[in-house]
C-alpha positions as CSV (number, residue, x, y, z in Angstrom):
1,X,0.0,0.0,0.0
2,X,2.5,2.6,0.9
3,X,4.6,1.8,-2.2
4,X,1.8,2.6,-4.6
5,X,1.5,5.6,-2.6
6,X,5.2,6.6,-2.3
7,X,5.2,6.7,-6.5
8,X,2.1,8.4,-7.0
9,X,3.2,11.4,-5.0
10,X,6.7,11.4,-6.4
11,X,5.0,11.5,-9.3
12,X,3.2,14.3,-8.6
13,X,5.8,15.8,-7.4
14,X,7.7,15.7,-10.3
15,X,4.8,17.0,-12.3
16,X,4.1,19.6,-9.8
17,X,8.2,20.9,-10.1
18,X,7.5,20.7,-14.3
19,X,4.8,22.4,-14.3
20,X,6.3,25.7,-11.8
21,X,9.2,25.6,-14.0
22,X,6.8,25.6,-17.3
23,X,4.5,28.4,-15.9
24,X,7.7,30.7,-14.7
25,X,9.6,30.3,-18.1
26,X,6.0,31.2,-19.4
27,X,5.7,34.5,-17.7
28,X,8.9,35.3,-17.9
29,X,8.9,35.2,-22.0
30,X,5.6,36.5,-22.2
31,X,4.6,38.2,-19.2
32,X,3.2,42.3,-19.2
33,X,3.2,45.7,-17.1
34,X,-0.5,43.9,-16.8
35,X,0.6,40.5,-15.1
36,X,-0.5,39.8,-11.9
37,X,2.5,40.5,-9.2
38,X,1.2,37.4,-7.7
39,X,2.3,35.2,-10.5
40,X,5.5,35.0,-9.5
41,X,4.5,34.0,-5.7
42,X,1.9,31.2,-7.5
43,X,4.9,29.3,-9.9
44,X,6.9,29.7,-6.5
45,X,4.8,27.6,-3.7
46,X,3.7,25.6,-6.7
47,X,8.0,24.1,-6.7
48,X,7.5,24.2,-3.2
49,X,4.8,22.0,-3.2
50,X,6.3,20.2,-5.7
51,X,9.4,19.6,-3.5
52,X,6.9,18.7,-0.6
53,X,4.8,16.2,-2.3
54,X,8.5,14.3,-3.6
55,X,9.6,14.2,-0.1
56,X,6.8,12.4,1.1
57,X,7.1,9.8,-1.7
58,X,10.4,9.1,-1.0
59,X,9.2,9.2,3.0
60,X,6.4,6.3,1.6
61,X,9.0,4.3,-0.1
62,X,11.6,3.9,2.5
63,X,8.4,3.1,5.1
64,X,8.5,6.1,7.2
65,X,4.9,6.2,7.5
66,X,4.0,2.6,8.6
């Protein structure tokens, strides 16, 4: 049980970190005088949660949790 669990959220994870990097690159090429200044604060706790959710996979595969 916890191994299926451990790769789904380091798979997450990883598409979680993809996706921040995708979205900053994104505003950074493309981004306005009219782009949010919260933008940058969204594609930043988006890696953070992407680091969060691949620590707890790797926490589910070694068996920290049972």
């Amino acid at each position: 049980m916890t191994m299926g669990l451990g790769i789904v959220l380091l798979l997450l994870g990883v598409w979680q970190g993809y996706a921040s990097v995708r979205y900053f690159r994104q505003i950074k090429q493309h981004g306005t005088a009219g782009t949010s200044s919260f933008a940058l604060l969204a594609a930043w706790s988006g890696a953070v949660m992407g680091i969060i959710l691949i620590a707890a996979g790797i926490m589910a595969l070694t068996g920290y949790f049972s």
